[in-house]
N, C-alpha and C positions, 0 to 999 in steps of 0.2 A: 504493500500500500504506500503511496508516496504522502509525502507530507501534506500536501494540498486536500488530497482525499481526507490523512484524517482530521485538517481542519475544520473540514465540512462537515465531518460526521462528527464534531464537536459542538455544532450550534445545536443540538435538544440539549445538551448537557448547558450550556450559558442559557438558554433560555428556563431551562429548572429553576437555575442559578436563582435568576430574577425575580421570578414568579416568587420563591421563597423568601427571597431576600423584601419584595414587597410586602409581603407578607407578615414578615419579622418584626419590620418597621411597625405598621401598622399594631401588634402584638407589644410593641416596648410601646409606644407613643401611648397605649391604653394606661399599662404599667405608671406610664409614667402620671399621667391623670390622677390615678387610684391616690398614687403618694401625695400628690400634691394636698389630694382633699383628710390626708390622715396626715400632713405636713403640721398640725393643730397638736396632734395628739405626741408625734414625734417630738415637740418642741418640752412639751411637759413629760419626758421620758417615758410613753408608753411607746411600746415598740410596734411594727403595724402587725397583724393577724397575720399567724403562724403559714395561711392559705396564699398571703401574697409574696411572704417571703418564698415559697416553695415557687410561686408561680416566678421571679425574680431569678432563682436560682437557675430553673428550667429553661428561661429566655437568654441567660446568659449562658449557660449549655450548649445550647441550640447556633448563638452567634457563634460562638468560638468555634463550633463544629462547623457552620457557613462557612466562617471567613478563612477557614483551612479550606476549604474544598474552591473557596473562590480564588485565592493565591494559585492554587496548583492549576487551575483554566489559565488565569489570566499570565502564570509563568513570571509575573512579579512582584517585587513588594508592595504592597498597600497596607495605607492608614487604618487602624481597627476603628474606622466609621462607618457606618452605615452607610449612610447617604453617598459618601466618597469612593466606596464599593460597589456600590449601583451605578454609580455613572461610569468609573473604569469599565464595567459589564456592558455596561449599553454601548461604548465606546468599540468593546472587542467583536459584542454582537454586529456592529456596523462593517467592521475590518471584515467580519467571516460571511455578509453580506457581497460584501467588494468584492472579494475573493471570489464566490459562487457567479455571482452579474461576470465577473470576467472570465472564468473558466467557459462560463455558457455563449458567450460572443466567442469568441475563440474555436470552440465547438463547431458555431457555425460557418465561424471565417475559412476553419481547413476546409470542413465541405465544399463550400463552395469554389477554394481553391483546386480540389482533387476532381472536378467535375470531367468529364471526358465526352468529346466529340463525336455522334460515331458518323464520321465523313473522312473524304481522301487528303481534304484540305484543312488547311488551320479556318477555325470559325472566329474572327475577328471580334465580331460582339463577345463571346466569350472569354477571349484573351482579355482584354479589353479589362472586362467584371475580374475577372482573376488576377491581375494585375492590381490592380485597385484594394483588393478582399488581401490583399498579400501585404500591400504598405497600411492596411489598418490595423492588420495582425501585429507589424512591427512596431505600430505605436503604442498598440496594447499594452504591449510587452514592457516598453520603454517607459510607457507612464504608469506616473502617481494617483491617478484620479481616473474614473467614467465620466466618459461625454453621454450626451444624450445617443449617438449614435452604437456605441456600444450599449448601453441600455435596450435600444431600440431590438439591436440583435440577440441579447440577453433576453430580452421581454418576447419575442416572435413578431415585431411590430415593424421591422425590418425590409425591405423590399426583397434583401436577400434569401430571408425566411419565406417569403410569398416562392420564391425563385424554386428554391429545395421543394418546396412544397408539389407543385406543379410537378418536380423532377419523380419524385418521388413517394409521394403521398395518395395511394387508391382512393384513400375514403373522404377523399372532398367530396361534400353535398356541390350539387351544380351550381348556386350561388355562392359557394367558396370557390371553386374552381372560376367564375367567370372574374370573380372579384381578384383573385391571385394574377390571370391572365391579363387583367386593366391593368392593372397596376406595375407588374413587370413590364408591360408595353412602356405604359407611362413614363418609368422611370428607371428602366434598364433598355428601351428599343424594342423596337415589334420584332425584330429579327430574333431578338432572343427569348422574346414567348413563342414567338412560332415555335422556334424549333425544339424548346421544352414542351410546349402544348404538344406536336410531333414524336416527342418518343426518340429525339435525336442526342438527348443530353443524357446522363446517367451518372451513377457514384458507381464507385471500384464495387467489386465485390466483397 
């Protein structure tokens, strides 16, 4: 499994994370109420019911058992705060987001780069698309951020995606199919819906 892989297969585990960790919050901030309204009784040295000190003890249990399990996702040190744990989290949730949006353009990007002709000659709209799907790969790669247009390919929102689709995809409903075929006219050449509507374009085996 490469590391990428198990990045991805680490977002249920941060998204536990959170879910709990919202959760905790919500569990001490009560806590924290409770005391304030026996803050009276505290002050004249009674100490508060035996039930909240348990409930106290268990909330503090439960954090130090979190914020070990939240070090070990996030790979580094953090503040034993609460709030400052949740946002590093949401912060890593976003990265392992990034990560998945660009592995899935990418995806798309080889495809469409490995697409194959079947004619005698080089099909120029295709080169053309290939050529292009090859320096967006290398930007990908190179950059720090998603543009809209990898998102786009990320998302299936794509012209490229429409492209594959047509290549490849039996079970377009006829209004998918007609809608894939505008669209790649539109905005990749009618030459190169033709010849994907045709049956002339294809992916490796």
């Amino acid at each position: 499994m490469s590391a990428l892989q198990a990045d991805l297969k680490g977002m249920p585990e941060v998204e536990g994370l959170l879910e709990e960790g919202q959760a905790l919050q919500g569990r001490l901030g009560q806590l924290g109420e409770t005391l304030c309204r026996l803050a009276e009784d505290l002050k004249q040295g009674h100490p508060p019911p035996a039930e909240v000190l348990a409930q106290l003890t268990e909330a503090s249990a439960s954090f130090e058992d979190w914020l070990g399990r939240a070090r070990r996702v996030l790979g580094v040190g953090v503040e034993p705060i609460l709030p400052q744990v949740l946002e590093a989290l949401k912060a890593h949730r976003q990265q392992l987001k990034e990560v998945f949006l660009r592995q899935k353009a990418l995806q798309v990007l080889e495809q469409v780069s490995s697409l194959v002709y079947r004619g005698a000659e080089e099909f120029m709209p295709l080169s053309a698309v290939q050529f292009d799907a090859l320096g967006l790969m290398r930007q990908l790669k190179e950059s720090t951020t998603l543009g809209e247009g990898a998102r786009a390919l990320a998302e299936g929102r794509h012209p490229y995606n429409l492209l594959l689709q047509l290549v490849a995809n039996k079970e377009l409903s006829d209004e998918e199919w007609v809608e894939a075929y505008q669209r790649v006219g539109q905005e990749l050449g009618q030459e190169l819906a033709v010849a994907a509507a045709r049956g002339r374009l294809s992916l490796p085996d």
